[in-house]
C-alpha positions as CSV (number, residue, x, y, z in Angstrom):
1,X,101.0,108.8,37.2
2,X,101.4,110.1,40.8
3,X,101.6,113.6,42.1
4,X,102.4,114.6,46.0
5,X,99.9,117.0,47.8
6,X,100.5,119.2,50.3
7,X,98.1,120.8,52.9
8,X,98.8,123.4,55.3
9,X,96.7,122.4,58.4
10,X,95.9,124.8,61.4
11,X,95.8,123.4,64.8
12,X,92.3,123.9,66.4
13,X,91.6,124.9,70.0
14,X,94.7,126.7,70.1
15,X,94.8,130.4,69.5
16,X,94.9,132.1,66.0
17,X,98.9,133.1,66.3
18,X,99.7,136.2,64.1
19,X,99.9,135.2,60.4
20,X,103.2,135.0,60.3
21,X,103.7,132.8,63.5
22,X,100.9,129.8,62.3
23,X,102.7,126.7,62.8
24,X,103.3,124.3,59.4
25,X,102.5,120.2,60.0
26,X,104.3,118.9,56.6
27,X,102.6,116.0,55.5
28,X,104.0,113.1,53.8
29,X,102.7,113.2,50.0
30,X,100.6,110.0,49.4
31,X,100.5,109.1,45.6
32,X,97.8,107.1,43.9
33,X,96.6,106.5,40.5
34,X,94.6,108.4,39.0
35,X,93.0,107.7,35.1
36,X,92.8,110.7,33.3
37,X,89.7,111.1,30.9
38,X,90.3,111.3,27.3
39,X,90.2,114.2,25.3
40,X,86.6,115.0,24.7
41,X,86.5,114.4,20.8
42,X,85.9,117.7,18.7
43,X,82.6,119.0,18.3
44,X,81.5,119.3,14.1
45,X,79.3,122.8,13.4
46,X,76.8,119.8,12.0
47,X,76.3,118.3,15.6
48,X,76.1,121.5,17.3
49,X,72.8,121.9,15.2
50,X,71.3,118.9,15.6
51,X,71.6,119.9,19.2
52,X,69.9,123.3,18.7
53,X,67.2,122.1,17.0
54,X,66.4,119.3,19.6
55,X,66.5,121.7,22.3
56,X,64.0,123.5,20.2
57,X,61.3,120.8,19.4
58,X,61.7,119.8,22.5
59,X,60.9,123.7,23.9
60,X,58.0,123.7,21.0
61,X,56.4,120.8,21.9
62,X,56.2,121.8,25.8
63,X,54.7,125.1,24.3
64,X,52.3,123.6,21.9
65,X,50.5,121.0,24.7
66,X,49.9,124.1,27.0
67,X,48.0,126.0,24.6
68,X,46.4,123.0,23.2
69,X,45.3,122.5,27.3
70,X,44.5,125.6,27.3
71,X,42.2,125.6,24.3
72,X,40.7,122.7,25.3
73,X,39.9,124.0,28.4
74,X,38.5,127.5,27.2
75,X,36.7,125.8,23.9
76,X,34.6,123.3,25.5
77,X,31.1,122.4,24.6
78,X,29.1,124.2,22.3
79,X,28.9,127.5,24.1
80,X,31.7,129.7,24.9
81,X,32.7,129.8,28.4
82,X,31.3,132.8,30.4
83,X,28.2,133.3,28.3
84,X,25.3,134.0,30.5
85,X,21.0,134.3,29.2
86,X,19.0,135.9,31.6
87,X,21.5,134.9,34.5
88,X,21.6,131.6,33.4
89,X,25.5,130.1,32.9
90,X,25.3,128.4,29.4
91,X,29.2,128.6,28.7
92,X,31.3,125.3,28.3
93,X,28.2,123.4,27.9
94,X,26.8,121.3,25.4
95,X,23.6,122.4,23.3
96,X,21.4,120.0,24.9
97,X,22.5,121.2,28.6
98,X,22.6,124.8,27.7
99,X,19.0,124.2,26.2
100,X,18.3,122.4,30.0
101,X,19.7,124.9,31.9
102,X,18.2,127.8,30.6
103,X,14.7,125.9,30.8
104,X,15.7,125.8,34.3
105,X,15.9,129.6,34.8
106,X,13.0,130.2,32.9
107,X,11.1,127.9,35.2
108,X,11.9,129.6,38.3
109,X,11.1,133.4,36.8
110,X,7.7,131.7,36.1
111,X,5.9,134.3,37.9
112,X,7.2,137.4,36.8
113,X,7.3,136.0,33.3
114,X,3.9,136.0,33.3
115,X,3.3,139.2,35.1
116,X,1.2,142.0,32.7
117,X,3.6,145.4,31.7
118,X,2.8,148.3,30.3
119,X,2.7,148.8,26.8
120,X,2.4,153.3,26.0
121,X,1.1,153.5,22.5
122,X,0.9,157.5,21.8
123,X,-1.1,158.9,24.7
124,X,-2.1,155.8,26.5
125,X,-1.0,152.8,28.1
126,X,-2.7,149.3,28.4
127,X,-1.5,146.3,30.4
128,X,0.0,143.0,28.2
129,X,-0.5,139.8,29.7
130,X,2.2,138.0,27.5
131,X,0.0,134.4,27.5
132,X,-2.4,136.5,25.9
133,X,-0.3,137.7,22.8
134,X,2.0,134.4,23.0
135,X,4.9,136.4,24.4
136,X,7.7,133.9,25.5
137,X,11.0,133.2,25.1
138,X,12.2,131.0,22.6
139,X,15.3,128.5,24.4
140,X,16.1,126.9,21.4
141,X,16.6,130.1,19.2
142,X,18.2,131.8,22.7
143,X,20.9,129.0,23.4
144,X,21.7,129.1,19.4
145,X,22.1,132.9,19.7
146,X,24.5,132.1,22.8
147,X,26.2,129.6,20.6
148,X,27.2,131.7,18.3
149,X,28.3,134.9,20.4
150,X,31.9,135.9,19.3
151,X,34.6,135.2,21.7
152,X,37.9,134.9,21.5
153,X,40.5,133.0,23.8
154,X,41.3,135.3,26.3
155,X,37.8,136.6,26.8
156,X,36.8,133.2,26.3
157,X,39.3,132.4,29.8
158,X,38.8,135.8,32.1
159,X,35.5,137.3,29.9
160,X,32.2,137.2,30.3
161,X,29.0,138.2,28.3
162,X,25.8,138.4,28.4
163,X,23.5,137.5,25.4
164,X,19.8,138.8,24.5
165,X,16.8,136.2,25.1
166,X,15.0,135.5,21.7
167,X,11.3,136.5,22.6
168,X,8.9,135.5,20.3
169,X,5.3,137.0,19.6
170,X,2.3,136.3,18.2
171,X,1.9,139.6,15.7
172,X,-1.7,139.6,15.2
173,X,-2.7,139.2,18.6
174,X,-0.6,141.7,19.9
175,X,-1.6,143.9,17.3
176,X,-4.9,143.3,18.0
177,X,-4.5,143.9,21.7
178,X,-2.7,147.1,20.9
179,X,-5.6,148.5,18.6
180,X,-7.4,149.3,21.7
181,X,-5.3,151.7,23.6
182,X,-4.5,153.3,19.8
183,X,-8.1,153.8,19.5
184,X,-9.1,157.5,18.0
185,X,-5.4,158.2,18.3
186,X,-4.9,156.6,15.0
187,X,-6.2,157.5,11.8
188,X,-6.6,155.8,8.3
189,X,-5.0,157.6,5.1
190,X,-7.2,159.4,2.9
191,X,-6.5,157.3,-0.6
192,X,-6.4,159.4,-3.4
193,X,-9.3,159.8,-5.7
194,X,-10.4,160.6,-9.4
195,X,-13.6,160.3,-10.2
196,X,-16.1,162.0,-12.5
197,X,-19.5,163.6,-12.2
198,X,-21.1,163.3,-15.8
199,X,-18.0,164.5,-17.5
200,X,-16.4,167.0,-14.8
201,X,-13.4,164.9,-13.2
202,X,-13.9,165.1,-9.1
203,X,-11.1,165.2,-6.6
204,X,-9.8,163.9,-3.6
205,X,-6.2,164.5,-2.1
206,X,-4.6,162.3,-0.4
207,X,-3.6,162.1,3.5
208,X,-1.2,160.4,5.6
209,X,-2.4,158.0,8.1
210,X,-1.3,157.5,11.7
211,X,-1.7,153.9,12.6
212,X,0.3,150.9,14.6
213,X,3.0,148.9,12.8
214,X,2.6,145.5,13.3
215,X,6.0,144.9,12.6
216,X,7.0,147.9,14.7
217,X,5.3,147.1,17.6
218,X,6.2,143.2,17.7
219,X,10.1,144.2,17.3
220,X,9.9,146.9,20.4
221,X,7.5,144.6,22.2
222,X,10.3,142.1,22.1
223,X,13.3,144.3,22.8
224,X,11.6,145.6,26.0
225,X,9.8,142.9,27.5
226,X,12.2,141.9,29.8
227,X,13.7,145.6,30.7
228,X,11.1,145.8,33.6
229,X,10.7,149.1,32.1
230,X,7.4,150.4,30.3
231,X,7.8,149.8,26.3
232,X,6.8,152.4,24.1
233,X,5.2,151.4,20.6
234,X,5.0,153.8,18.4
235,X,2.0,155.5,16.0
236,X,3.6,155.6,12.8
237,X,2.8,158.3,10.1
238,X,2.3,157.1,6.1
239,X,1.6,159.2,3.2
240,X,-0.1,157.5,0.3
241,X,2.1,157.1,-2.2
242,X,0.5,159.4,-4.6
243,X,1.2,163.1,-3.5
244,X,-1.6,166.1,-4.1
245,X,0.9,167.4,-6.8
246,X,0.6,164.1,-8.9
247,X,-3.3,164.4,-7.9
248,X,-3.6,167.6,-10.1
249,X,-0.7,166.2,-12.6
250,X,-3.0,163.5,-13.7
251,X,-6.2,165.7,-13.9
252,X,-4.2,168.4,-16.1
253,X,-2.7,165.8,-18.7
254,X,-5.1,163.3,-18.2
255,X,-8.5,163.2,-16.5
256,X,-9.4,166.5,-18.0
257,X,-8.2,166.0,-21.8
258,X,-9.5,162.4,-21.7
259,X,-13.1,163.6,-22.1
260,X,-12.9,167.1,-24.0
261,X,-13.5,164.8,-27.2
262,X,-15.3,161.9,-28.5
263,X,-12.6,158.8,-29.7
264,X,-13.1,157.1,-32.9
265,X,-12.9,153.4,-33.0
266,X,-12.0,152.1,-36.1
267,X,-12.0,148.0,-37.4
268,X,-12.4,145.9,-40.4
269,X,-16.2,145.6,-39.7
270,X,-17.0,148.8,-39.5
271,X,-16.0,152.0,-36.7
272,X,-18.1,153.6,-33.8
273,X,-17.5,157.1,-32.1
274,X,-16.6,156.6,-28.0
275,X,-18.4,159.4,-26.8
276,X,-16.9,161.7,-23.7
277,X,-19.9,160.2,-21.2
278,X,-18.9,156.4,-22.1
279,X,-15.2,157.6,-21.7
280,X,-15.7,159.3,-17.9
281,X,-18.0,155.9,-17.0
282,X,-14.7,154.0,-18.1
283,X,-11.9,155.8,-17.3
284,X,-11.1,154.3,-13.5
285,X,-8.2,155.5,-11.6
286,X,-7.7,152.6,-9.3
287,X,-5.3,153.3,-5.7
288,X,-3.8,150.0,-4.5
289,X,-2.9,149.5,-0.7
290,X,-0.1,151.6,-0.5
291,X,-2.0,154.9,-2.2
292,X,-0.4,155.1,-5.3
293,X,-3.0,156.2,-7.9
294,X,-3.5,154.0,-11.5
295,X,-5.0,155.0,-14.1
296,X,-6.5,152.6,-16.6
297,X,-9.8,151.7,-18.8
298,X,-12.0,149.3,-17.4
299,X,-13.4,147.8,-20.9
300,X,-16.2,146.4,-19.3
301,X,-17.8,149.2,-18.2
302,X,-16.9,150.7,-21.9
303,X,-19.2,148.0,-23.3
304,X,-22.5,148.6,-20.8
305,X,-21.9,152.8,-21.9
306,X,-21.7,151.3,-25.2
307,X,-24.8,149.4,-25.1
308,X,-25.8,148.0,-28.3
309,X,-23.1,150.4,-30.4
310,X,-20.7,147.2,-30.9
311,X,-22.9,144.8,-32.2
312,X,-22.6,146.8,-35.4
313,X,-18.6,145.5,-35.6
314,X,-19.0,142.3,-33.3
315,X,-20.0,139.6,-33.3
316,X,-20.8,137.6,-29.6
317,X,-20.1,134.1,-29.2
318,X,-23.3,131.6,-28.4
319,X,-22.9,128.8,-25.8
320,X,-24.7,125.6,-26.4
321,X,-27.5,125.3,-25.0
322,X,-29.3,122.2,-23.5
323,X,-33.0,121.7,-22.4
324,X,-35.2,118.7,-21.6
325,X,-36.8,116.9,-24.4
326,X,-39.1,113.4,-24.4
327,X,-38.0,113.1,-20.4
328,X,-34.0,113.5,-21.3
329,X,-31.5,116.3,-21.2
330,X,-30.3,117.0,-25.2
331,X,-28.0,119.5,-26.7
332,X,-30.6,121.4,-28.2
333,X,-28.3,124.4,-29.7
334,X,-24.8,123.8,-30.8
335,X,-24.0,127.3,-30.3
336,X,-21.8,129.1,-32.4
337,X,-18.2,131.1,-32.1
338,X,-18.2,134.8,-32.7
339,X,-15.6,138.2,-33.2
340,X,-15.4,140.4,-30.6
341,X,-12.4,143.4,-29.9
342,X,-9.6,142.3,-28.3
343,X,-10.4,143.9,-25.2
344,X,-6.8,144.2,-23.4
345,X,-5.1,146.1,-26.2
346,X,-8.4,147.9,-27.2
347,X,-7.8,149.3,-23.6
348,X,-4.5,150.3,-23.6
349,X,-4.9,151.9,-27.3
350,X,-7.4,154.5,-25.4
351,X,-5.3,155.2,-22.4
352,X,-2.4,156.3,-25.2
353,X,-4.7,159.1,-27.0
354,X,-7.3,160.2,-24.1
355,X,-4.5,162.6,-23.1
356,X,-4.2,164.2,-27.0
357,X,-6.5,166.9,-28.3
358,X,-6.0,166.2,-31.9
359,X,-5.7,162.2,-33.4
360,X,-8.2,161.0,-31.3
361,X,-8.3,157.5,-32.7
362,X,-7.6,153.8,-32.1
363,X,-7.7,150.7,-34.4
364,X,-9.3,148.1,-32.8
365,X,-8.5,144.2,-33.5
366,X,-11.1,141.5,-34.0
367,X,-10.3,138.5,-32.6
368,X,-12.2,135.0,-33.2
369,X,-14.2,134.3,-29.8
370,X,-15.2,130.8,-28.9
371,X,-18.1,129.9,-26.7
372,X,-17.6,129.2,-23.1
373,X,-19.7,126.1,-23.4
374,X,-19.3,124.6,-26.7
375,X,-22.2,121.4,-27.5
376,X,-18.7,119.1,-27.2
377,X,-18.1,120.2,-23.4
378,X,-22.1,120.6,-22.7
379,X,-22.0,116.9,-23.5
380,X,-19.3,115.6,-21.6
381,X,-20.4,117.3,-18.1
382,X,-22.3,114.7,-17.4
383,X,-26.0,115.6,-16.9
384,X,-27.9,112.3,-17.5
385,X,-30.6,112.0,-15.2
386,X,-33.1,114.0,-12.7
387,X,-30.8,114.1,-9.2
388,X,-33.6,116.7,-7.3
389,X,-37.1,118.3,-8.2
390,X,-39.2,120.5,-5.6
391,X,-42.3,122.4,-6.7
392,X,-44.8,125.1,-4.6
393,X,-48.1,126.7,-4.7
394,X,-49.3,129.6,-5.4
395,X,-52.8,131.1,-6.3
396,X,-54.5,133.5,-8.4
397,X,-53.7,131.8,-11.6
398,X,-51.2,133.4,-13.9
399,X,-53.1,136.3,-14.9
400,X,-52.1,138.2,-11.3
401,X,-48.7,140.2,-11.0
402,X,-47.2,138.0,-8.2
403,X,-47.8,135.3,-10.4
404,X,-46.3,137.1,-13.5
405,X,-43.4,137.6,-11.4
406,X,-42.9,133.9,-10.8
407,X,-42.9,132.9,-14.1
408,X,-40.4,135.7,-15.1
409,X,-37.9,135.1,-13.0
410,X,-38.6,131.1,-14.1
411,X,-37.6,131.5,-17.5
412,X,-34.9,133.8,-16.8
413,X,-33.1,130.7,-15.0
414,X,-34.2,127.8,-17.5
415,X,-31.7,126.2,-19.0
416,X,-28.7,127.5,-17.2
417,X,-25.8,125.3,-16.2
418,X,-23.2,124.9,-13.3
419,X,-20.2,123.9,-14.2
420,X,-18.5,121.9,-11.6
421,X,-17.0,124.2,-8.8
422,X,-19.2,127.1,-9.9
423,X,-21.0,129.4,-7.8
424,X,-24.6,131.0,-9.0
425,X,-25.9,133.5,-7.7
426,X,-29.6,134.4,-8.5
427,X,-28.9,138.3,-8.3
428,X,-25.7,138.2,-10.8
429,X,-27.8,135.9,-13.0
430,X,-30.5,138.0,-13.2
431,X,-29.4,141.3,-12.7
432,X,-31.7,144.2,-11.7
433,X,-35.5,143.0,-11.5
434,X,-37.4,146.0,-12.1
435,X,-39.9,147.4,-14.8
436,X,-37.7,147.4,-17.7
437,X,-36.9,143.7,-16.8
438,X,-40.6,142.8,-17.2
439,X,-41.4,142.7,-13.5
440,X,-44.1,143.9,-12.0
441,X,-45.6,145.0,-8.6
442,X,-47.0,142.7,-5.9
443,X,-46.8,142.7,-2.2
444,X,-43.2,142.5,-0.6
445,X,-41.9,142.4,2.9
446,X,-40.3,145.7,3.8
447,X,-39.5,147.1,7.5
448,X,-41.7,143.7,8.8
449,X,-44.9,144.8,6.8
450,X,-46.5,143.4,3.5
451,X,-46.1,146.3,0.9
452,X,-46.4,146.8,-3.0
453,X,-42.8,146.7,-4.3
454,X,-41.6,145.9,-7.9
455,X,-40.5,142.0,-7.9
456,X,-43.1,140.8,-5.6
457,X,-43.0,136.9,-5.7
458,X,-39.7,136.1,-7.1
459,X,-38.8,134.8,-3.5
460,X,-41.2,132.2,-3.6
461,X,-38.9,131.2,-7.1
462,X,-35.8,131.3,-4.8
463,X,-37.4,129.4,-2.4
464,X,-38.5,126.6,-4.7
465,X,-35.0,126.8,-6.6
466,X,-33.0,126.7,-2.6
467,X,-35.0,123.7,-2.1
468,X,-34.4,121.8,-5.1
469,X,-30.6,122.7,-4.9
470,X,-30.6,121.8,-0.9
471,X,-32.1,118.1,-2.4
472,X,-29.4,117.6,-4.5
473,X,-26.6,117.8,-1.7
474,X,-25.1,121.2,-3.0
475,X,-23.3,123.4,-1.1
476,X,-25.7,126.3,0.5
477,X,-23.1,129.4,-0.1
478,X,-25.7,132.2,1.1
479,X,-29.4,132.5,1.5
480,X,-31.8,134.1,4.2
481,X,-35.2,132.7,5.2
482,X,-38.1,135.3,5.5
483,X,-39.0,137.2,8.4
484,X,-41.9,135.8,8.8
485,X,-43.3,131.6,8.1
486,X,-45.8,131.7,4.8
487,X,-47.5,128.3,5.2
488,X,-46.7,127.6,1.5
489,X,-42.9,127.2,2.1
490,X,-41.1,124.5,4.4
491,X,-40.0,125.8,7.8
492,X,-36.5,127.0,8.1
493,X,-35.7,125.6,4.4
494,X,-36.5,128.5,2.4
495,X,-35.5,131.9,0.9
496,X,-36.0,135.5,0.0
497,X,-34.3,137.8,-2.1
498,X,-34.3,141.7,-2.8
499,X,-32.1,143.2,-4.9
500,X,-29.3,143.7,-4.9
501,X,-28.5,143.7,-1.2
502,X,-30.3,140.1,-0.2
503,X,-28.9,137.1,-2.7
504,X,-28.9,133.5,-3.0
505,X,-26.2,131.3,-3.8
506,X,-24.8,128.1,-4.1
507,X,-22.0,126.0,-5.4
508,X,-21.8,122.9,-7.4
509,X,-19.6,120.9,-5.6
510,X,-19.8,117.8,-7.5
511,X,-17.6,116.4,-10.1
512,X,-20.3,117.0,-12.3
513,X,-21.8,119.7,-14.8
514,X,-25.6,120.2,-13.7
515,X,-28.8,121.7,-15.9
516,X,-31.9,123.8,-13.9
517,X,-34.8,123.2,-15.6
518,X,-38.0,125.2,-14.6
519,X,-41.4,124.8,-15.5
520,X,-45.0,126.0,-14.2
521,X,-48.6,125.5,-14.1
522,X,-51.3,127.9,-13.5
523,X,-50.4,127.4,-9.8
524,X,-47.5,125.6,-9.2
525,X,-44.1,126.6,-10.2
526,X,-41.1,123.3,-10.5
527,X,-37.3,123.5,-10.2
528,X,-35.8,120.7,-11.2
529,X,-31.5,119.7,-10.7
530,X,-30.5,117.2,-13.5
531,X,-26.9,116.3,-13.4
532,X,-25.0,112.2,-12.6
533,X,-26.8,111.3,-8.9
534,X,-24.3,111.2,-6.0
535,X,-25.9,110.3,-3.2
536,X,-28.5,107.7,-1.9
537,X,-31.1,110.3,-0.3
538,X,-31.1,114.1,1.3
539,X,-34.0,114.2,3.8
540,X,-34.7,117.1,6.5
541,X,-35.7,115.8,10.0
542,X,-37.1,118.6,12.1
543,X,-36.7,119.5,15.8
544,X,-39.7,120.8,17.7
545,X,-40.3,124.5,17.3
546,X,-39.6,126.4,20.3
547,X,-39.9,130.1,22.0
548,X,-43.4,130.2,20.3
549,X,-45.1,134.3,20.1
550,X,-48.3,135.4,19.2
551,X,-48.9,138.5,16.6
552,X,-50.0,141.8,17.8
553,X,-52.6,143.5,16.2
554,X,-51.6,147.0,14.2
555,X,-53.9,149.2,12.7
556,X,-52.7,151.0,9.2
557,X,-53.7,153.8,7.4
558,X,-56.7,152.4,5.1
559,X,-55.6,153.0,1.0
560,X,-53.5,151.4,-1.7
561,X,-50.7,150.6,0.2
562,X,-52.1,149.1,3.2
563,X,-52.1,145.3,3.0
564,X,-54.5,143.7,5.4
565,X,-52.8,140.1,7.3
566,X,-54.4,137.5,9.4
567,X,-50.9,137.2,11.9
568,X,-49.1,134.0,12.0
569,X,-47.5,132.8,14.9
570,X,-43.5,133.5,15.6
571,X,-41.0,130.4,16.8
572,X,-37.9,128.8,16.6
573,X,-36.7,125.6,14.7
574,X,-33.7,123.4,13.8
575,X,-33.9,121.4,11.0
576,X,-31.4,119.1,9.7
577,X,-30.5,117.9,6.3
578,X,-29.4,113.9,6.3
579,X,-27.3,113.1,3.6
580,X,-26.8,109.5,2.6
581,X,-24.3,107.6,0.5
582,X,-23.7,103.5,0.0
583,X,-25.9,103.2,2.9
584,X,-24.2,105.2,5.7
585,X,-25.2,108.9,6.5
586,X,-22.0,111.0,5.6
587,X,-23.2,114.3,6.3
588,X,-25.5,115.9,8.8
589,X,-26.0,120.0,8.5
590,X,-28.2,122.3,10.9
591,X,-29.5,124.9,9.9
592,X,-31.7,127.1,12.6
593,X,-34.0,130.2,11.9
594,X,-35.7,132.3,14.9
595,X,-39.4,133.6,12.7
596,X,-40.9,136.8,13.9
597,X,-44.8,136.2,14.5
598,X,-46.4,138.6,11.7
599,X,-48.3,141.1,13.0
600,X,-52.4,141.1,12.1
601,X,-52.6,143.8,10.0
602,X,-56.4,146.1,10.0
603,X,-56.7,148.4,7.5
604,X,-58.4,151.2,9.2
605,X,-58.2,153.0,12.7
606,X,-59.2,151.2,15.9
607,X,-62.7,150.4,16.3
């Protein structure tokens, strides 16, 4: 199909004529062919979705892989971006880099870390050096803390934050570095107290305290190190927890009542009357840390007010006892089990009716008791053969006092057995050693000079007992050599004891049960350890004496208490016990005493 076209053409160069006068050129119509498209087909409502939703995914998609870029980018490594410690950029990087580059930082504040600040605790300020109290930050516990900083997208792209250091501190040294600027400026509280004279209950109220918080001062320390500005540690104030009112509470319903009567103490076996004197001697109100105020009834002491009242209903177990016979330890006494109160409900039965005026009185339950060392256990400890034996001199024969002593204190300690991983002590086993004990007097050291005094002699005992235990490889838990060297004792190995403030102990630190078994002459006394030997040999090797003195001459005031002395030279030694075992040494302990030189004492004024 053809169609003719024609163009009305203007003739250029010539003048624009007036519309109506622009010449016409008529051009011939050319035809060609021409193929006309077909008809687009028709479009279905089903295609015209398909095309939707393609434009959509395709608009989604676009979307989605520029936030994922964009999260990518603002959730890299293991610390959000624009997270900063102490200056240092940690953000977008990995744990191990964030860790790096904050040791980086750290390493070039080196100097002012290290710098002393002021610490004000109440009125006055001391200077911390933190290398002295282990103040430091901690990276690893820093970067995790800068880790774990919220964040969220956007502030994760255009925000920034800074995160706290963790500073860590050693407590007790700062406390203890803090203690001296508190000084006088602190205060301890005044526990409560309720105690009796005779029978008349005694007061004391309680009052708070003003004292550093160890807790306190390490968390303020911490938080203000790094400020550059003085930290301030604060004095706190604590009140015991018992107030004055509960103070007078329990004396009115309880310390007061609890001894206006005697108790009655009734059992199968018989009953005794609890007098009000054993009751105030028993009754204990005990404050713990914290100043809150307990009462309760310490049985124990019940039985020593008691005395000899509760054998009339009891009856006390016996241990079995061993001794040496024909050269061999034996079980010489089986022992035997006895009846006792049942001392835990016997002392909350008496804390019920102390406070009551009228039905003063408890039922008290007899219990079997068994032995503590039965003739079955006494013969399975062990004890077989002689392990040490040490004996020393002494004269007057065994009619003098001294010597009396000695043997006293002897056969107090005869027989008695360690159990494995026991402590003795010569004072608990003994108790008091005065007159009623049996002692009597005989010279004593006291304030450097040889006086009468009640016990006189019983350290020679201790002496020969430390010896014989320091042979046998035991543990030396406490003893003190005397003031001045007697030629009758080993240097340096050797012991006093006064009661009850000078004691000697030691442990039995063997696998073993042991037996001490004394005897005596008419000048010697003999400690003797028998118990399963250990070790190959314990000798003492000696080191020269040293920082020798010479005694002084004092004159006394002639009479009964003046004790007349010849002087004996003062020094210094070391001497060290060797112990052996399959042939090798395995230990090798020093022990060192510095010996005053005894003054010569003259009875009588200067010539």
């Amino acid at each position: 199909m053809t169609h003719p076209i024609e163009v009305a053409v203007t003739l250029y160069g010539a003048n624009r004529p007036p519309a109506d006068d622009r010449p016409t050129v008529q051009v011939t119509a050319v035809t060609w062919p021409i193929e006309e498209p077909a008809p687009p087909a028709p479009v279905t409502p089903r295609r015209r979705r398909r095309v939707r939703l393609l434009v959509a995914v395709g608009g989604a998609a676009a979307v989605l892989g520029a936030v994922a870029g964009v999260g990518a980018y603002a959730y890299a490594g293991d610390v959000p971006r624009g997270t900063t410690v102490l200056g240092a950029e940690l953000g977008g990087r990995s744990r191990a880099e964030a860790v790096r580059e904050l040791e980086a930082e750290l390493d070039r504040r080196t100097a002012d870390l290290a710098k002393p600040f002021s610490v004000r605790v109440g009125k006055r300020t001391v200077e911390i050096v933190p290398a002295e109290v282990g103040l430091a930050v901690d990276v690893p516990a820093s970067v995790a803390a800068a880790r774990d900083a919220s964040a969220h997208l956007v502030s994760r792209l255009v925000g920034s934050r800074s995160v706290r250091p963790v500073v860590s501190v050693e407590v007790d040294r700062l406390h203890s570095a803090l203690q001296k600027a508190a000084g006088d400026q602190s205060r301890k509280m005044t526990m409560p107290a309720i105690t009796y004279t005779g029978t008349t209950p005694k007061v004391v109220y309680p009052k708070p305290g003003l004292a550093l918080d160890p807790r306190l001062s390490a968390d303020a320390v911490r938080a203000g190190w790094l400020t550059g500005q003085p930290v301030t540690v604060p004095l706190v104030e604590t009140n015991p927890a018992t107030s004055g009112e509960e103070v007078d509470r329990l004396v009115n319903e309880l310390a007061r009542p609890a001894v206006g009567a005697p108790v009655k103490l009734t059992t199968a076996e018989g009953s005794v009357t609890i007098p009000p004197k054993a009751i105030a001697k028993s009754l204990r109100f005990t404050a713990d840390q914290a100043g809150k105020l307990t009462p309760r009834v310490d049985v124990k002491r019940l039985r020593t007010a008691l005395g000899d009242d509760l054998s009339t209903i009891e009856v006390a177990p016996k241990n079995a006892r061993m001794a040496i016979s024909g050269g061999r330890p034996k079980v010489v006494d089986p022992g035997r089990p006895g009846q006792q109160l049942d001392d835990a409900r016997l002392g909350q039965d008496l804390l019920t009716v102390l406070p009551k005026a009228e039905g003063r009185q408890v039922t008290g339950t007899l219990e079997p008791a068994q032995p503590e060392l039965t003739a079955e256990k006494l013969g399975s400890l062990g004890i077989k053969e002689k392990v040490s034996s040490f004996t020393t001199r002494f004269t007057g024969g065994l009619s003098s006092s001294r010597s009396q002593n000695i043997v006293t204190i002897a056969r107090e300690v005869d027989g008695t057995v360690v159990l494995p991983g026991e402590t003795f002590s010569l004072n608990g086993h003994t108790g008091e050693r005065g007159y009623a004990q049996g002692y009597r007097d005989a010279p004593v050291i006291l304030d450097g000079k040889l006086v009468p005094g009640v016990g006189g002699g019983t350290s020679q005992f201790t002496t020969t007992l430390f010896n014989a235990t320091y042979y046998a490889g035991l543990e030396d838990v406490e003893h003190k050599p005397h003031s001045y060297w007697f030629d009758r004792y080993p240097a340096v190995i050797e012991s006093t004891i006064f009661w009850p403030d000078l004691d000697f102990k030691f442990r039995n630190n063997t696998d073993h049960g042991l037996l001490i078994d004394t005897s005596y002459t008419s000048s010697t006394i003999t400690v003797s350890i028998w118990s399963t030997k250990i070790y190959d040999s314990v000798k003492t090797e000696y080191g020269p004496r040293r920082n020798i003195t010479t005694p002084r001459i004092i004159h006394l005031e002639p009479g009964p208490s003046c004790i007349p002395s010849n002087g004996i030279d003062g020094f210094t030694q070391d001497a060290f016990r060797v112990i052996r075992k399959d042939g090798k040494v395995i230990k090798r302990e020093k022990f060192t005493w510095r010996y005053d030189a005894e003054p010569r004492y003259v009875c009588g004024g200067r010539p």
